[in-house]
C-alpha positions as CSV (number, residue, x, y, z in Angstrom):
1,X,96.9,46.4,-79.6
2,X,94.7,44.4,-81.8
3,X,94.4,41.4,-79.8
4,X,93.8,43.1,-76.7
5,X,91.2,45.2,-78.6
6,X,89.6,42.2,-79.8
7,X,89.4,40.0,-76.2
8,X,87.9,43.5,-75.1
9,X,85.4,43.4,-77.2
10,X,84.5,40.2,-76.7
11,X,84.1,40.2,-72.8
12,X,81.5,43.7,-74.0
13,X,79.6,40.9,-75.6
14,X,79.4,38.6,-73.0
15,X,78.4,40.5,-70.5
16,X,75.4,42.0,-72.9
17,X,74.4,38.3,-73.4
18,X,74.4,38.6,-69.8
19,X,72.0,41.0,-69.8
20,X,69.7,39.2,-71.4
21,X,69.8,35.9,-70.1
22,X,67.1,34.7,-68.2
23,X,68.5,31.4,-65.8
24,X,70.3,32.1,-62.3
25,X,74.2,30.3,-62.3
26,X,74.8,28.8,-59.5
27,X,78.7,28.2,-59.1
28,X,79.8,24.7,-56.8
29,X,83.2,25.3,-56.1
30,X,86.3,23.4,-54.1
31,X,88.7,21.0,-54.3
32,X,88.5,17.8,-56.0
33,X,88.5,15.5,-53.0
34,X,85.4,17.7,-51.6
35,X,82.9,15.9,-53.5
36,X,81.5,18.6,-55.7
37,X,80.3,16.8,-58.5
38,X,78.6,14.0,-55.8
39,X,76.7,16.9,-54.6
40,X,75.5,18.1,-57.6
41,X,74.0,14.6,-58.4
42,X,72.0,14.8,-55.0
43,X,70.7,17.9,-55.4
44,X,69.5,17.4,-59.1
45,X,68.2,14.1,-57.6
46,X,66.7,16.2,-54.6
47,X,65.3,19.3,-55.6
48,X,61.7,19.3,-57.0
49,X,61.4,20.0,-60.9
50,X,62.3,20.0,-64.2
51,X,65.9,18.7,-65.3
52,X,67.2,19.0,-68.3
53,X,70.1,17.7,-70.4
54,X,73.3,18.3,-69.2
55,X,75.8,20.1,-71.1
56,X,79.4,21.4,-71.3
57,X,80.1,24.8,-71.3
58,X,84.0,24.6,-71.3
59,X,86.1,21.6,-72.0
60,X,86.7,21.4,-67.7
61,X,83.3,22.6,-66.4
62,X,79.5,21.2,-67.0
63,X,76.7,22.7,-66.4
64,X,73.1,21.6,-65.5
65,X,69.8,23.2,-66.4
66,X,67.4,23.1,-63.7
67,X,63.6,24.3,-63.7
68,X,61.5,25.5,-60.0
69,X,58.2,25.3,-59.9
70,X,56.9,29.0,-59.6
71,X,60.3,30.4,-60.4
72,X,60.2,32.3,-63.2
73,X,63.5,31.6,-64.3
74,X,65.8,29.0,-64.7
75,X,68.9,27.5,-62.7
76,X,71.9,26.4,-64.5
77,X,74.2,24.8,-61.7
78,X,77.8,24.4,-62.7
79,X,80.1,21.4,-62.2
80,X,83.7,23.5,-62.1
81,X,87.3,21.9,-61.7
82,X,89.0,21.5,-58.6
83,X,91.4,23.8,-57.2
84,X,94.6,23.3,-55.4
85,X,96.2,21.0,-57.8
86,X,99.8,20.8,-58.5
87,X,101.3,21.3,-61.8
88,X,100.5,23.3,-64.6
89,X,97.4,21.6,-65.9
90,X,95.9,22.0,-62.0
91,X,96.7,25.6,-62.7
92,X,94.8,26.1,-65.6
93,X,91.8,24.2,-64.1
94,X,91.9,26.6,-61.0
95,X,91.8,29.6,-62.8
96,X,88.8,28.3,-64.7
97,X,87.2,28.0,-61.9
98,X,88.0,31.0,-60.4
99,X,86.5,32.5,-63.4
100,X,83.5,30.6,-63.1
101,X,83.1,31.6,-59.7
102,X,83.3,35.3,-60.0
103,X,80.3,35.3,-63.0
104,X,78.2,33.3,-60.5
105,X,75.1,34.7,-58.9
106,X,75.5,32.5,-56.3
107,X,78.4,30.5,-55.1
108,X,78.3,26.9,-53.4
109,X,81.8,26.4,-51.6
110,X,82.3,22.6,-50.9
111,X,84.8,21.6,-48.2
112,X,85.2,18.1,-46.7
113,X,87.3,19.8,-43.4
114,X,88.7,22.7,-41.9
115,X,89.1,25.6,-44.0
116,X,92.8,26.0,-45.1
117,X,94.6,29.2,-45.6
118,X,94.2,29.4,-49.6
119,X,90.4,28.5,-49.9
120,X,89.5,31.2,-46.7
121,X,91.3,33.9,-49.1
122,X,89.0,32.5,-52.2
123,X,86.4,32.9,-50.2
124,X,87.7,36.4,-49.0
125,X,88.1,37.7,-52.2
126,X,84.2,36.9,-53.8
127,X,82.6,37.8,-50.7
128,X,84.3,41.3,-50.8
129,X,83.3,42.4,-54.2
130,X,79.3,41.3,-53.0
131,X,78.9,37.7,-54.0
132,X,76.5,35.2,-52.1
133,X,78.3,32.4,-51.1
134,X,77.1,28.8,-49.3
135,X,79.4,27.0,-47.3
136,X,79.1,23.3,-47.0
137,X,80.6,21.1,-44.8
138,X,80.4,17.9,-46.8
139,X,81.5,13.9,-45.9
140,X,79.8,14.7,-42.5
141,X,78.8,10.6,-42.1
142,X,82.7,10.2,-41.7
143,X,82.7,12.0,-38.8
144,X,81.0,11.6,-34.8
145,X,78.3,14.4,-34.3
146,X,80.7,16.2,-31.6
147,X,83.2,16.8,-34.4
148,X,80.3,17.5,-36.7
149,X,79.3,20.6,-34.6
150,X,82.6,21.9,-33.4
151,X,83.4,22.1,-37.0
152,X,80.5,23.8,-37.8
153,X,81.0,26.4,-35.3
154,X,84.7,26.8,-35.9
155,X,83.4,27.6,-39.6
156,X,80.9,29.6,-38.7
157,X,83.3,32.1,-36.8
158,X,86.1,32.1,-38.9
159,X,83.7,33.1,-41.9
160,X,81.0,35.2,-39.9
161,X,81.9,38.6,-41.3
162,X,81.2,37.3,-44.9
163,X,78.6,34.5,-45.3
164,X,75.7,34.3,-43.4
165,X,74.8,32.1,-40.4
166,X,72.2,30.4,-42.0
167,X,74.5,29.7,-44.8
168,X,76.9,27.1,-43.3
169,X,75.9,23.7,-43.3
170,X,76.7,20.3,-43.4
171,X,76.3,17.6,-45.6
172,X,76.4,13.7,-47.1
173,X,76.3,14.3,-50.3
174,X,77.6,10.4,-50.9
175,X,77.2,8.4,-48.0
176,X,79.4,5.1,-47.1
177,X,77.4,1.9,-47.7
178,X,76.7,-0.2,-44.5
179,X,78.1,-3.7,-44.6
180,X,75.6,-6.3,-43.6
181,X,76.0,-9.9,-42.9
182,X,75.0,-12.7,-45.4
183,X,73.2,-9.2,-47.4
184,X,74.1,-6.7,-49.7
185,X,75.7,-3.2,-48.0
186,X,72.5,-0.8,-47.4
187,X,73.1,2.3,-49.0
188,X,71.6,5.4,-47.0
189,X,70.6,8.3,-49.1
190,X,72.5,11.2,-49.2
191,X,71.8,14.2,-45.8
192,X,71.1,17.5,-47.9
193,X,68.3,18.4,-47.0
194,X,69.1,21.6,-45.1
195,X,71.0,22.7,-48.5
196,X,68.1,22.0,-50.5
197,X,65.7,24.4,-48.3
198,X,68.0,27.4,-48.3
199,X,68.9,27.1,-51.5
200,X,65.4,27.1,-52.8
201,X,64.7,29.9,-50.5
202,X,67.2,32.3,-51.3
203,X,66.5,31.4,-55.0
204,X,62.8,32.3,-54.3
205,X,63.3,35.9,-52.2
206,X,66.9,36.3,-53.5
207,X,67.0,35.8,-56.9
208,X,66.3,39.1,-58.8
209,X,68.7,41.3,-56.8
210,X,71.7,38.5,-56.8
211,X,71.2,38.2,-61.1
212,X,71.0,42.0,-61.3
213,X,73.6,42.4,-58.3
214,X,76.2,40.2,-60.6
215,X,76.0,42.2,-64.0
216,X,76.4,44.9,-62.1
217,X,79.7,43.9,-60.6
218,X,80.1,42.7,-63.9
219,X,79.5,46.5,-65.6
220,X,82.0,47.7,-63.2
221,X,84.5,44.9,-63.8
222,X,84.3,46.0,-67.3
223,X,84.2,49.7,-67.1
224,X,87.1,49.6,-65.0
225,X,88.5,47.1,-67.6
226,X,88.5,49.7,-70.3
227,X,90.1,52.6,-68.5
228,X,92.6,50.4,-67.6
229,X,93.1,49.8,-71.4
230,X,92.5,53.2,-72.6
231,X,95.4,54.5,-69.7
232,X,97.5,51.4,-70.8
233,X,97.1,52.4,-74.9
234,X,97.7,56.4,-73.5
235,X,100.8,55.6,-71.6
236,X,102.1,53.8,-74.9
237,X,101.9,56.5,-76.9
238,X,103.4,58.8,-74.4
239,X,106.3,57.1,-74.1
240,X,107.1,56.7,-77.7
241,X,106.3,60.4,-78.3
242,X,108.5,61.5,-75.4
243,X,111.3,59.2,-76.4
244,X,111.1,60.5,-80.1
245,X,111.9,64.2,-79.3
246,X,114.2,63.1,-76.8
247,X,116.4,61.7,-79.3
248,X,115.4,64.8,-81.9
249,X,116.6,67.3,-79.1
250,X,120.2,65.0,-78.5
251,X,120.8,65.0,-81.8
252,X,120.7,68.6,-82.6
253,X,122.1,69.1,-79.9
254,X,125.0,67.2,-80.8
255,X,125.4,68.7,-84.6
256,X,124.9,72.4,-82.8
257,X,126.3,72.1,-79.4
258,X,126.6,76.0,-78.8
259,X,123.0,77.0,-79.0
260,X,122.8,73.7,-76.7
């Protein structure tokens, strides 16, 4: 099968220009309403160093080239659609981003409330095959602070066997303006401070074993791609040999039927 052949191949060659990339990808993830793409404008906003250009890597997703002081390497954080859509278009968009996800070396899941069912088996299914994944709790100004915590915690425990304590926070990435009288609204700055911090730090420790964790899993993926090929191409063959002599035995056979 040519075409499979060829998409084969070219996933081989992605993955070696993986290899020899040099910037970590970090994935934001979630649904549309979340406020992914707010986020990403307070962090670019917020976290100390070089930005560069943005630029679009798909016709859906963008990314954003980021540069750390003392970090040897570069960040490119990437914008992806939202999932959970209806329709056939929101379809296409999710699996983008599920695609997106699963190349990322780490993983920033934006919710704006409680997990539902479909994003907690998302989340399930990276964490399992080893990626790092943030959780972030995000539009926490429209909420009181008792709501704010019990969230929290409720997150916490319903995600405890695969992301990290440390790794579940809240945030404001967009805050609501304050109406004043006879002045214009006050806008407060956006709350992501605690997202900042551990993200710089795991960047920092973390960042060398999550990029060479990811092509790894990436190897596999594509080793285990290729058997499933080569089996797939075998059982092909197989069938059309077996099905050949089949007919070759009926018919003579048939002509001959007593030595049959």
């Amino acid at each position: 099968n040519d075409v499979i052949l060829e998409r084969f191949k070219q996933e081989r060659e992605r993955v070696e220009n993986e290899l020899s990339r040099g910037d970590l990808e970090v994935v934001v993830f979630g649904t549309g309403s979340s406020g992914k793409t707010s986020l990403i404008r307070a962090l670019l906003q917020k976290i100390v160093g070089e930005t560069g250009p943005s630029m679009g890597t798909t016709l859906r997703s963008v990314a954003y080239r980021i540069r750390l002081k003392n970090l040897s390497r570069g960040i490119r954080i990437i914008d992806t659609p939202g999932i959970l859509e209806g329709g056939k278009q929101g379809l296409l968009r999710e699996k983008e981003a599920l695609t997106k996800a699963s190349r990322a070396d780490l993983m920033i899941v934006v919710i704006d409330s409680d997990l539902r069912e479909s994003e907690f088996k998302i989340i399930k299914s990276l964490a399992l095959v080893g990626k790092r994944l943030f959780l972030v709790l995000n539009k926490i100004d429209l909420r009181g602070i008792e709501e704010e915590r019990h969230l929290l915690a409720k997150l916490r425990g319903q995600t405890k066997e695969l992301i990290q304590f440390e790794d579940v926070f809240a945030t404001t990435a967009s805050p609501q303006t304050i109406p004043q009288q006879g002045h214009k609204p006050i806008q407060p700055p956006p709350e992501i401070d605690e997202l900042v911090k551990r993200l710089t730090k795991v960047l920092y420790e973390d960042g060398e074993e999550l990029l060479s964790d990811n092509i790894l899993l990436q190897c596999r993926n594509l080793g285990q791609a290729g058997r499933n090929l080569l089996n797939s191409q075998r059982d092909q063959i197989s069938r059309s040999l077996i099905e050949r002599y089949c007919w070759i035995s009926s018919g003579v056979v048939a002509i001959t039927p007593l030595p049959g």
